[in-house]
C-alpha positions as CSV (number, residue, x, y, z in Angstrom):
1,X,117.5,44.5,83.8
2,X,117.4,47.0,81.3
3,X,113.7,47.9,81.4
4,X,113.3,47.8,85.0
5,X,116.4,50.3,85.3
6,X,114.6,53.0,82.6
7,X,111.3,52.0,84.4
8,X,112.7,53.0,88.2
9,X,114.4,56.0,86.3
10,X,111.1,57.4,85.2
11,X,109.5,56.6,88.6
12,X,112.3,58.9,90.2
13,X,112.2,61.4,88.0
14,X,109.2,63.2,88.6
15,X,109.6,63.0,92.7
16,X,112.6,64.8,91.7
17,X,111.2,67.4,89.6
18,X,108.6,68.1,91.7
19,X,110.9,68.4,94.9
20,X,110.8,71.9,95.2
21,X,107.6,73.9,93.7
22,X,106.6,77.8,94.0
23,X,103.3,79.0,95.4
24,X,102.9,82.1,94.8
25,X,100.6,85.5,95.9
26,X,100.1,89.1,94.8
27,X,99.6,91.9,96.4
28,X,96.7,92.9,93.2
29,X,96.3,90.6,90.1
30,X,94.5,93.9,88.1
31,X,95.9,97.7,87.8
32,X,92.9,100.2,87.1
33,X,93.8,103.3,85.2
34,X,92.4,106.4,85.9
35,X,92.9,110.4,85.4
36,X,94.9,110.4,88.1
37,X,97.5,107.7,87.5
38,X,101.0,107.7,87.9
39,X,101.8,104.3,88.7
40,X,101.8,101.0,90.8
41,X,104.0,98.7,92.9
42,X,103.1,95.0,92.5
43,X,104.2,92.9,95.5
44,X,105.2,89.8,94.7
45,X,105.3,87.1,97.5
46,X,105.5,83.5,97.4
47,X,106.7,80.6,99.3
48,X,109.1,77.4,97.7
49,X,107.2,73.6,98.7
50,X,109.6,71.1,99.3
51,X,109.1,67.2,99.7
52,X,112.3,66.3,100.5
53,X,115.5,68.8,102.5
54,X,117.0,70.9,99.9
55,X,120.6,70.4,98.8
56,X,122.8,72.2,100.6
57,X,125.7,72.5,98.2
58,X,123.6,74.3,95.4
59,X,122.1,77.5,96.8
60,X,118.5,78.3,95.7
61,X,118.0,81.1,93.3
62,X,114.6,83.2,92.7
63,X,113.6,84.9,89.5
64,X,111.0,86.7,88.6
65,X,110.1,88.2,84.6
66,X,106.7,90.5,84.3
67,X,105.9,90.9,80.8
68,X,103.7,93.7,79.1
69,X,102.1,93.1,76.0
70,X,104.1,92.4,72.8
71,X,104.2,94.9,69.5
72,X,106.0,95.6,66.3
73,X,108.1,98.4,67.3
74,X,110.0,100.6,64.3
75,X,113.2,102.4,65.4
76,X,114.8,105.4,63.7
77,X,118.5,107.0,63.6
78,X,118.5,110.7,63.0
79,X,120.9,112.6,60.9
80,X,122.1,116.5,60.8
81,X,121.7,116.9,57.2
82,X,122.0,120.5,55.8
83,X,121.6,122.1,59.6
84,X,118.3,119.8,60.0
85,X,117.6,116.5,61.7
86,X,116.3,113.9,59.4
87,X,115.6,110.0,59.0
88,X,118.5,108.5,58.2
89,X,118.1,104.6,59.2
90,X,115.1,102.6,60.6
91,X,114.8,99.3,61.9
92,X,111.4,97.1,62.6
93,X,111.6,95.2,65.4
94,X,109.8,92.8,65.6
95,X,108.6,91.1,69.0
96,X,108.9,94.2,71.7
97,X,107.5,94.0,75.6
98,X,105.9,96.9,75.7
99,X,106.8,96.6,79.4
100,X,109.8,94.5,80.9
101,X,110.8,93.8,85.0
102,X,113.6,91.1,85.7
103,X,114.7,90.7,89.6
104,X,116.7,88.1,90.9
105,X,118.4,87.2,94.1
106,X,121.5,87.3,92.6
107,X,123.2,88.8,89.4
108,X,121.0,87.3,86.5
109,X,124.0,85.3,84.7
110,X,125.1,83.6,88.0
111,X,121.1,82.8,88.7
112,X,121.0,81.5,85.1
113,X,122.5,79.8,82.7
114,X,122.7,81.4,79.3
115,X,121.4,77.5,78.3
116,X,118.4,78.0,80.0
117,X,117.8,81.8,79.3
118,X,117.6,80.8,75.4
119,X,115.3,77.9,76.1
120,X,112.5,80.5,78.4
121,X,114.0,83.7,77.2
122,X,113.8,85.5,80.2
123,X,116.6,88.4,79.9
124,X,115.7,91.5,78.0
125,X,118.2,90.5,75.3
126,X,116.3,87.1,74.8
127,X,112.6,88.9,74.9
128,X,113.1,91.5,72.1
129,X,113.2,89.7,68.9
130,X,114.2,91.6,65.5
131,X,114.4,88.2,63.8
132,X,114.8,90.6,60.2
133,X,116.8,93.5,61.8
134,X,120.5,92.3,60.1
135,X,119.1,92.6,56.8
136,X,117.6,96.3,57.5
137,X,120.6,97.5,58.4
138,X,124.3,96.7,58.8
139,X,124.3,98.2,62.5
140,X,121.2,96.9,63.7
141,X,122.4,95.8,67.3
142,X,122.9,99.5,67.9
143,X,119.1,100.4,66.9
144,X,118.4,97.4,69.5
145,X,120.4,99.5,72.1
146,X,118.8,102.5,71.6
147,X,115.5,100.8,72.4
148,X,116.2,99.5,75.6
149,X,118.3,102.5,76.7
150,X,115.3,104.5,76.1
151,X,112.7,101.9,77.6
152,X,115.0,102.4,80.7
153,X,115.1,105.6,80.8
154,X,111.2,106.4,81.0
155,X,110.8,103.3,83.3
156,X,109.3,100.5,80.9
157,X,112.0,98.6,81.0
158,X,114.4,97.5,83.9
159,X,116.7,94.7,85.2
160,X,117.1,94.5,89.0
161,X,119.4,91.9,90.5
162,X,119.9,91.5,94.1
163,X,115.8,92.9,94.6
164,X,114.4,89.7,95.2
165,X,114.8,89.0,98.9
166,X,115.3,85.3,100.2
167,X,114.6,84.1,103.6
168,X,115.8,80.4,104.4
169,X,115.3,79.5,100.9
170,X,111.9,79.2,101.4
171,X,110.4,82.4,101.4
172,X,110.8,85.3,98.9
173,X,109.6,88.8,97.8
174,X,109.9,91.7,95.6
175,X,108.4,94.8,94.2
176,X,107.8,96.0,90.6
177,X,107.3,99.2,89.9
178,X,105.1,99.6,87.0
179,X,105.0,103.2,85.5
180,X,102.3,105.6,84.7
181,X,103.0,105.4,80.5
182,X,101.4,101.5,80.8
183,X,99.9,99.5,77.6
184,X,96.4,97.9,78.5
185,X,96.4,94.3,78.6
186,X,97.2,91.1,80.1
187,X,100.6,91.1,82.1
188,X,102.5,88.0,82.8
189,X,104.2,87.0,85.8
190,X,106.7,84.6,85.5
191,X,108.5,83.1,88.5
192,X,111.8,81.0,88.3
193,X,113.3,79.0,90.9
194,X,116.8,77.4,89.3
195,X,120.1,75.7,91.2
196,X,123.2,75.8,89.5
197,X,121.5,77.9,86.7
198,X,119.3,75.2,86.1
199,X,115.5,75.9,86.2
200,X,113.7,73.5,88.5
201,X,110.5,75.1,88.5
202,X,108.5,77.8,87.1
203,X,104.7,79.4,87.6
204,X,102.8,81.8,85.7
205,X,100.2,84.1,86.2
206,X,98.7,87.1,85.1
207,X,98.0,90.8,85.8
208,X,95.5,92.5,84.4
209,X,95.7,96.4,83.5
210,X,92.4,97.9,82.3
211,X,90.9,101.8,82.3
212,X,88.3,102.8,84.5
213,X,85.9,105.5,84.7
214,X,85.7,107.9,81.8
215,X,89.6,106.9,80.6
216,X,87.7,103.4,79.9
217,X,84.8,105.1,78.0
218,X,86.9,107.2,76.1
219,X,89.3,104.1,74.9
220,X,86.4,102.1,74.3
221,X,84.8,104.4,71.9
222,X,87.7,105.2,70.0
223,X,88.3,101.5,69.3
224,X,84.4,100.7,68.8
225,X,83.2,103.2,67.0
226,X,86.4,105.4,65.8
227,X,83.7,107.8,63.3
228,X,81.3,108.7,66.5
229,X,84.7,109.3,68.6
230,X,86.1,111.6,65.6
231,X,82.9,113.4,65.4
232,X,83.1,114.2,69.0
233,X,86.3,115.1,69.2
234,X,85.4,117.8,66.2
235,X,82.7,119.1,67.7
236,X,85.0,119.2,70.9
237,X,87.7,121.3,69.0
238,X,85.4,123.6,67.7
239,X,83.3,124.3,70.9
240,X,86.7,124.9,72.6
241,X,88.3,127.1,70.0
242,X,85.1,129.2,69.8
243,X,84.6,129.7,73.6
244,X,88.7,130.7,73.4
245,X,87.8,133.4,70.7
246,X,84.9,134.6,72.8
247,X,86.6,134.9,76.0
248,X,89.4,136.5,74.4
249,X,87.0,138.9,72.6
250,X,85.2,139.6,75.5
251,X,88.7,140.3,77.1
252,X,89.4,143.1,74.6
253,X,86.4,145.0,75.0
């Protein structure tokens, strides 16, 4: 009795899993940077796929994480020392986003447990890592601070509960604006649908963000072949300073 009860338990199980699944769409799945850029809006869209009614005493939650790629990041305190601003403290952290969007469609701690946002990491507290960070100094959460508060500030970073809208629990929608100041790379898309807190599904995908044009000529030289792209910029330098000294000259006359 025993074995047939674990047996119809595992049977159920994935039914039940599976009972509610997100299929998902974007407006563009690639950002092309260019001379001109100063940013894009990604629409995200998607749909929830049910196999059985939904429950109607948990209400469905949406949320949605795009993720830049990850770097070592080394924040600094200053100091007024002797009338001048110096280094007084540093701290390396080291797993940084270099590009964070969280929406929900409702505050992120009633949309999810804090259970569940250590086991996908999905708020900005649980994406930045600074594993080493106590050891570096003894006021290391406030170097942490100042990274996100100035991430914020200049757009990279930003939490927006309440953006994701939800119609019938079965279709949803949002839009992330991602700033001018982007790293190239491979963005990921994460999208969440939890009850009670608890994830019941997830999907992934992936933006890509590239240069085009000249922008992607230039970047690809300087990484390629860094001595031809230092010898151009040199001989750049030079025929810009001496047309300046000529045109000024000629100015004088």
């Amino acid at each position: 009795m025993t074995r047939l009860a674990a047996l119809l338990i595992l049977l159920v199980l994935p039914s039940v899993a599976g009972a509610e699944r997100v299929v998902l769409g974007l407006s563009q799945d690639e950002v092309a940077i260019t001379a001109t850029f100063d940013g894009s809006s990604i629409l995200i869209f998607g749909a929830v796929q049910r196999d059985a009614p939904p429950p109607s005493d948990q209400p469905l939650d949406v949320v949605i994480a795009v993720e830049g790629p990850k770097e070592t990041v080394t924040v600094r305190k200053k100091a007024r020392r002797f009338g001048i601003w110096v280094n007084s403290g540093a701290v390396e952290i080291d797993v940084a986003p270099s590009f964070y969007a969280v929406a929900t469609t409702r505050p992120l701690d009633t949309a999810l447990s804090q259970t569940e946002d250590l086991r996908y990491r999905i708020s900005l507290d649980r994406a930045i890592q600074a594993i080493g960070a106590a050891e570096e100094a003894s006021d290391a959460p406030s170097y942490l601070e100042a990274l996100k508060r100035l991430r914020i500030a200049d757009g990279r970073y930003m939490i927006r509960e309440g953006a994701v809208a939800l119609d019938e629990e079965t279709l949803f929608r949002t839009s992330i604006r991602m700033p001018a100041n982007l790293t190239v790379g491979n963005y990921t898309a994460r999208i969440f649908l939890t009850r009670s807190g608890r994830v019941v599904d997830e999907y992934q995908t992936v933006i890509s963000v590239h240069k085009v044009g000249l922008e992607r000529w230039v970047f690809s030289l300087a990484q390629e072949q860094p001595l031809i792209y230092g010898g151009l910029s040199l001989i750049i330098a030079i025929a810009a300073g001496w047309a300046a000294s000529a045109a000024f000259a000629m100015l004088r006359r």
